[in-house]
C-alpha positions in Angstrom: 18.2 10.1 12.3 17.2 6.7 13.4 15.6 6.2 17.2 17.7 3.1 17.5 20.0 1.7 15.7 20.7 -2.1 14.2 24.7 -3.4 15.8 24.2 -7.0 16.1 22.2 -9.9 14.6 23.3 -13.4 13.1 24.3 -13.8 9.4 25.5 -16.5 7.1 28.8 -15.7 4.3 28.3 -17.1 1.2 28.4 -20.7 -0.1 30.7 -19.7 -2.9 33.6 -18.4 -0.3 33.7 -15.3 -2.4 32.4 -11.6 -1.6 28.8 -11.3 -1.6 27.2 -10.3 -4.8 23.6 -10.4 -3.5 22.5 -10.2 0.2 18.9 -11.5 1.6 17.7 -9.4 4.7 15.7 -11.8 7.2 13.6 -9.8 9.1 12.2 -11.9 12.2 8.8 -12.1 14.0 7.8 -10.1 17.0 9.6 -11.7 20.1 11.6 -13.7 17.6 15.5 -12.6 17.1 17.9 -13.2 14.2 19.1 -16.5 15.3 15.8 -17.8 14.5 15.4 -16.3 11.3 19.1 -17.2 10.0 17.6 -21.1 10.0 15.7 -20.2 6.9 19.5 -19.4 5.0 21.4 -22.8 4.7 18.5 -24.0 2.2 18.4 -21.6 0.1 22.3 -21.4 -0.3 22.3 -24.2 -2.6 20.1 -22.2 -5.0 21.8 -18.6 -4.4 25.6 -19.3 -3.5 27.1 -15.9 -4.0 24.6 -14.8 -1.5 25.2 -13.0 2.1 22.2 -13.7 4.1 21.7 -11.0 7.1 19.3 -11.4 10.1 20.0 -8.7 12.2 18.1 -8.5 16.0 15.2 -5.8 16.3 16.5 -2.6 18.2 14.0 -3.3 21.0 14.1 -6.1 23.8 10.3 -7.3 24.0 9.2 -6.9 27.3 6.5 -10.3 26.3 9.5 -12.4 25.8 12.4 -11.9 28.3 14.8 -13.4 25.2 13.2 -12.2 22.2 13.5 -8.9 20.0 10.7 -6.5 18.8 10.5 -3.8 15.6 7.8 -2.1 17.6 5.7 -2.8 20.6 2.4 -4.2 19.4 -0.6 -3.0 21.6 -3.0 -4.4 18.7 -3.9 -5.0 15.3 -5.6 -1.4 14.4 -4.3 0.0 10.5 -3.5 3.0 12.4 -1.7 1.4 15.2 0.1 -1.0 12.7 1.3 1.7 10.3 2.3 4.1 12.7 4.4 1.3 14.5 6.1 0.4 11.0 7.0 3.5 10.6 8.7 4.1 13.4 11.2 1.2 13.1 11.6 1.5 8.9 14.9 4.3 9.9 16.7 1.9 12.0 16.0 -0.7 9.0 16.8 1.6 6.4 20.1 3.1 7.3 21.2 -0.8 8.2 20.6 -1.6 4.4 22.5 1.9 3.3 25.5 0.8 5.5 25.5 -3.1 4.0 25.0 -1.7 0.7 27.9 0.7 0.9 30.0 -1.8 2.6 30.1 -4.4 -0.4 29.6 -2.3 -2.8 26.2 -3.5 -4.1 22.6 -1.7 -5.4 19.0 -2.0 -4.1 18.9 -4.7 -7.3 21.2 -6.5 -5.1 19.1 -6.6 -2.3 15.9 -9.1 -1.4 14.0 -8.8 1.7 12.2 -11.5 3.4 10.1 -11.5 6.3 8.3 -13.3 9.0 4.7 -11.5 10.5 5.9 -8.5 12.1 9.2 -9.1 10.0 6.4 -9.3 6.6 5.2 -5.5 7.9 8.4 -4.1 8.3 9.8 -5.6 4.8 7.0 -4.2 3.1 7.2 -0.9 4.7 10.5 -0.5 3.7 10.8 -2.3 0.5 8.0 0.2 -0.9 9.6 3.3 0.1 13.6 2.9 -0.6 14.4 5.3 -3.6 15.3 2.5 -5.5 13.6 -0.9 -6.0 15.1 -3.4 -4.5 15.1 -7.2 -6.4 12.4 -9.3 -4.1 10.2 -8.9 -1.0 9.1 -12.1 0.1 6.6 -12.3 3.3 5.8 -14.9 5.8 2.6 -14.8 7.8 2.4 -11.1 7.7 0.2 -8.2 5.8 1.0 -4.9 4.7 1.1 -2.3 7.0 -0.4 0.8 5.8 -0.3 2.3 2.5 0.4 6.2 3.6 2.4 7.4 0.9 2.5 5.0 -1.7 -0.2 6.5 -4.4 2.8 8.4 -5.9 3.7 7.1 -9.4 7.4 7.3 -9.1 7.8 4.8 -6.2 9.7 1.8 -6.5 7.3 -1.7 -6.9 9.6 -5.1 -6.2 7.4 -7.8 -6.7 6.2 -9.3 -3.7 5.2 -13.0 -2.8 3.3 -13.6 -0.2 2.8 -17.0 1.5 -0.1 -17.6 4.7 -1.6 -20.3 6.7 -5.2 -21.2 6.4 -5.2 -22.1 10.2 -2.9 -19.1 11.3 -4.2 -17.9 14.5 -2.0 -15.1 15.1 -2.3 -13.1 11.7 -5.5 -14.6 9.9 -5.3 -15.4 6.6 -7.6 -12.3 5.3 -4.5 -10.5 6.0 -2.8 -11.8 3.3 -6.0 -11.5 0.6 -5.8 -7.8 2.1 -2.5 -7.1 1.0 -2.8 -8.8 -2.3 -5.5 -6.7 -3.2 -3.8 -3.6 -1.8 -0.9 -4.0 -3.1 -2.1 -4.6 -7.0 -4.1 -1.4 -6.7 -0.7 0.4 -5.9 0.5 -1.2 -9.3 2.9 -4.4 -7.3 3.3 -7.0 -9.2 2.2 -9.9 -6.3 2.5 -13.7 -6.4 0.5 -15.5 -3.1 0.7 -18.9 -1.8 -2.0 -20.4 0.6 -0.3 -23.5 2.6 -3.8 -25.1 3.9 -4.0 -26.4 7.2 -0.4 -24.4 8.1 -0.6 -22.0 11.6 1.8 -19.4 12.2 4.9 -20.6 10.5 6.3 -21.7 7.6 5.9 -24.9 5.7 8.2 -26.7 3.4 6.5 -26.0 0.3 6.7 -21.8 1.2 10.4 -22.3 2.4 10.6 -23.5 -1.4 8.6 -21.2 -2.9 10.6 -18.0 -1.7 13.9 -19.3 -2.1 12.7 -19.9 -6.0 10.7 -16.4 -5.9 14.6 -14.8 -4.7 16.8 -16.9 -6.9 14.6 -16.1 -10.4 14.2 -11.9 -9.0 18.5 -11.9 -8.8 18.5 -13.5 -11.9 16.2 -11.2 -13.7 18.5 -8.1 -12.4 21.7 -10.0 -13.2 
C-alpha cells in the first residue's frame, strides 16, 4: 500500500473534445506543484489532440517552499539517498497511473511520462519498473535515480529522451551524461539533448523536442 496517496493536481482534457486515447503524466520539480507543470500541455496539444495531460501535486507539502509540493524530502544528492528517496514515493505514483489507466480504459502503451529534476527521478523510477512498458519517458533537468533492480532481462525499456542545461546549477549537466550511459548499459534505447547556456529550466527548443519525442512514441504504438 502506498504511504500517501495522489487526490488532487491540475490536468488539461483533450484538444479533440473526445475521451482521452493517450494521457501524458507531468511530473513536477521539487517545491514545484502541478499548476506549474500543466504550462508545458497547451503546446503540445496541437501535436497530440486526443491527449489527456495529468499533473498531479506531490503527496508531500515541502517544508522549503511554504506553497510548493515535494516527491520526497531531499537532504542531498548521495546515489543512496537519491534512490532510496525515489523509491519511497514510486507507490503513490504507481497506483495513480493504475487508477487513470483503469478509469479510461487505456494500456501502459497509452501512457508517456514526462518530468522535471526531481519529477525526471521519479519518471524514471517508475517508468522502468511498471510491468508493462509504457510509450515515452521524457526528462527535464533531472538523472536517473538508482538502478537497484533493473539488470533483470524481462523489464520493460521505454525509450527515454533526456534534455539538460549546460549552465544548470541545480542538477549539473554530468547528471544527464550519467544516465545516458547508465541507462544504455541496462539496454534503454536513449535520445539526449544539450540546450547550451540553458540553467535549470526548460528552453524552447527542449519544449519541442519532447512534445515530437511523445507524439512519434504514441504513434509508433498506435
Amino acid at each position: 500500500m502506498p504511504l500517501s496517496k495522489i487526490v488532487n493536481g491540475a490536468s488539461l482534457k483533450p484538444r479533440s473534445g473526445e475521451p482521452p486515447k493517450k494521457i501524458v503524466l507531468l511530473l513536477h520539480g521539487f517545491g514545484s506543484s502541478g499548476t506549474d507543470m500543466i504550462s508545458l500541455a497547451p503546446g503540445w496539444q496541437e501535436a497530440l489532440p486526443d491527449t489527456l495531460f495529468l499533473a498531479p501535486h506531490a503527496p508531500q507539502r515541502c517544508g522549503m517552499m511554504g506553497a510548493g509540493y515535494q516527491w520526497w524530502g531531499l537532504s542531498g544528492f548521495a546515489p543512496s539517498a537519491l534512490a532510496a528517496g525515489a523509491a519511497s514515493a514510486a507507490p503513490a505514483i504507481d497506483a495513480f497511473i493504475d487508477r487513470k489507466l483503469a478509469q479510461y480504459g487505456l494500456t501502459e502503451a497509452d501512457l508517456a511520462m514526462v518530468g522535471f529534476s526531481q519529477g525526471t527521478m521519479m519518471a524514471l523510477h517508475v517508468a522502468l519498473r511498471r510491468p508493462q512498458a509504457i510509450a515515452a519517458v521524457v526528462g527535464y533537468s533531472g538523472m536517473l535515480a538508482g538502478t537497484l533492480g533493473l539488470a533483470h532481462a524481462t523489464l520493460p525499456k521505454p525509450p527515454v529522451l533526456l534534455v539538460h542545461g549546460t549552465a544548470d546549477p541545480v542538477v549539473p549537466i554530468a547528471a544527464l551524461h550519467m544516465s545516458e550511459s547508465e541507462l544504455k548499459r541496462l539496454g534503454v534505447e536513449v535520445t539526449t539533448h544539450i540546450s547550451y547556456g540553458v540553467a535549470h529550466n526548460v528552453d524552447p527548443v527542449g519544449l519541442r523536442l519532447g512534445r515530437d519525442f511523445v507524439a512519434d512514441a504514441f504513434g509508433r504504438g498506435s
